[in-house]
C-alpha positions in Angstrom: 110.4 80.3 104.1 112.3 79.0 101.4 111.9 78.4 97.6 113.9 76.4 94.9 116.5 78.6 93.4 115.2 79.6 89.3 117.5 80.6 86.9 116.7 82.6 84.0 118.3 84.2 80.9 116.5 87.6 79.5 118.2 89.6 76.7 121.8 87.7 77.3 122.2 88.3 80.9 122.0 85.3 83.3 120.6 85.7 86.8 119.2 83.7 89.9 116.2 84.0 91.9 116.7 82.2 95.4 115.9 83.0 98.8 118.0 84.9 100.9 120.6 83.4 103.5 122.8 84.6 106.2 125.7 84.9 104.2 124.5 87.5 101.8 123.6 90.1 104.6 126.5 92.6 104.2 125.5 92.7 100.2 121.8 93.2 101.4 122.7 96.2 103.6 125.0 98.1 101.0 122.9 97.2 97.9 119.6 98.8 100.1 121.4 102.2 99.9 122.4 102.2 96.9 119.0 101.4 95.5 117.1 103.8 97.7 120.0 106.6 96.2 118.7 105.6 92.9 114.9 106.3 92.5 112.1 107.8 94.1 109.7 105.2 93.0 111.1 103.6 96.8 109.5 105.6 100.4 113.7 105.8 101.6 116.1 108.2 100.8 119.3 106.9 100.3 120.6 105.8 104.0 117.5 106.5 105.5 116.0 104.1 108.1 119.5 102.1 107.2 119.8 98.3 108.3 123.1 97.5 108.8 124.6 93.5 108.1 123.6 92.5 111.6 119.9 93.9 110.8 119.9 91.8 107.5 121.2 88.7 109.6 118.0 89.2 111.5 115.6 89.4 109.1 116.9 86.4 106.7 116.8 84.0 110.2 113.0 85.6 110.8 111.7 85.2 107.4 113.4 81.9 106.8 111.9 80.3 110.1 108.1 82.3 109.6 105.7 80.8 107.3 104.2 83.7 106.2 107.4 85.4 105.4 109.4 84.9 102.3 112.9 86.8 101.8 114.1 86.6 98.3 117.1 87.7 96.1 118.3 88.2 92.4 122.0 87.5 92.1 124.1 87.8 88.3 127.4 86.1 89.2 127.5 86.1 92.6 126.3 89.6 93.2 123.2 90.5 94.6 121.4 93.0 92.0 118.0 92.9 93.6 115.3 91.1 96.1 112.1 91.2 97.4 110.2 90.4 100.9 106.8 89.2 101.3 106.1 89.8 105.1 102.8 88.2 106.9 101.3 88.7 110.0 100.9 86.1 112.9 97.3 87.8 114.4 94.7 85.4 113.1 92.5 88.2 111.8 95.2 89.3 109.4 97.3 85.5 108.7 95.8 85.1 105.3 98.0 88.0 103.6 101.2 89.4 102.8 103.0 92.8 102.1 104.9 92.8 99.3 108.2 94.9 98.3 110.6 94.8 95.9 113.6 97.0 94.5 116.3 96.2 92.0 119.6 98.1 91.1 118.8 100.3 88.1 121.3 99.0 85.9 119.4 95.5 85.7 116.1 97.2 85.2 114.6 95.9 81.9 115.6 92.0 82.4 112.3 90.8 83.7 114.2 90.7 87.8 111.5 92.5 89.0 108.8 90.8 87.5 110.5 87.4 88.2 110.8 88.2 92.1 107.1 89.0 91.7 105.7 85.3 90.2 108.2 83.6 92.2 106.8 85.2 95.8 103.2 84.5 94.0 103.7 81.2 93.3 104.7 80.9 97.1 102.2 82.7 98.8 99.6 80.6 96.4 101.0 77.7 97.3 101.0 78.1 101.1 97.3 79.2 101.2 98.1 82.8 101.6 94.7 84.4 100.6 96.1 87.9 99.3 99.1 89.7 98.5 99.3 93.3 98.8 101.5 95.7 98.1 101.8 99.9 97.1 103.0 101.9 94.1 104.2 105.8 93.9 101.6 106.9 90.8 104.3 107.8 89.0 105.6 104.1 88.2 103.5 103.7 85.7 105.9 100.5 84.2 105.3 98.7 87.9 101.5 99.5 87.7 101.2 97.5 84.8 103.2 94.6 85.6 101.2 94.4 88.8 97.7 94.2 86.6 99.5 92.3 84.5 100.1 89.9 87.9 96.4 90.1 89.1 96.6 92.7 91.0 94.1 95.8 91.2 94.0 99.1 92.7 92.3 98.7 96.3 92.6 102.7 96.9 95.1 105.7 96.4 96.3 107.6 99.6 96.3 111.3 97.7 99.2 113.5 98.3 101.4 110.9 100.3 105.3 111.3 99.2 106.4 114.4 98.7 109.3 114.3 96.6 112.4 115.8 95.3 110.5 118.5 93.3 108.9 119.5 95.7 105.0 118.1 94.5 103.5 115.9 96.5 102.2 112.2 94.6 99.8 109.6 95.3 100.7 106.0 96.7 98.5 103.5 95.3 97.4 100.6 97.1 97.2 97.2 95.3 96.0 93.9 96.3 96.0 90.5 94.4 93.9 87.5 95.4 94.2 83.6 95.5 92.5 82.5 92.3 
């Protein structure tokens, strides 16, 4: 699916939200590793599960042509410094939601590019009947928990002990959910 590009200026720096296209798929692949090499707020490790250019090409084409799928970027200058992916599901029983993700390049946290990416794939999914948005949190991200209330959204259930991390302790993935006002 695709959205009306929004610009927006926070604290002097100028960026873009639009929906992804073909062209930005060798960006997507390298910025995806970088970003997973940067926090463990994310379920990859840098490089894990990797998607090359080819894989990105793929997904942009799917989630541009499916309803319930929306593929979006946040670009400063040209350069891709973040997206997002809302991705639905085609069996009737389960058409009325989406799974939502998100990860921006640490340097840009703090600029509202999360939380932008966020309202924009809201808007969407409101606007194209999608009943409920869903998505999950390391407990840890206590900054994302609260943007996500913030949103709408509330805590549906925690899956204790799920991601064991770099310390060694395992942590608990929250599961949040957000429904169609």
């Amino acid at each position: 699916m695709k959205i009306q590009p929004q610009k927006f200026t926070i604290n002097g720096l100028n960026y873009i939200i639009r929906h992804a296209l073909i062209t930005d798929a060798k960006q997507l692949s390298s910025l995806r590793v970088q970003i997973d090499g940067e926090t463990e707020n994310l379920d990859r490790e840098k490089g894990e599960a990797f998607i090359d250019p080819k894989g990105f090409e793929q997904l942009i084409n799917s989630d541009t042509e499916t309803i319930n799928n929306l593929f979006l970027v946040a670009e400063v200058q040209d350069k891709i410094i973040g997206f997002s992916r809302c991705e639905g599901n085609l069996l009737k029983r389960l058409s009325h939601k989406v799974e939502f993700g998100v990860c921006v390049l640490k340097e840009y946290w703090g600029y509202g590019i999360g939380k932008h990416l966020l309202k924009q794939s809201i808007s969407w999914a409101d606007a194209n009947n999608l009943y409920k948005i869903n998505l999950s949190v390391l407990e840890t991200n206590i900054k994302a928990i609260k943007l996500y209330e913030k949103l709408g959204f509330e805590v549906e259930g925690i899956l204790k002990n799920d991601k064991l991390l770099s310390d060694g302790k395992f942590y608990h993935t929250i599961i949040m959910g957000r429904f169609k006002k």
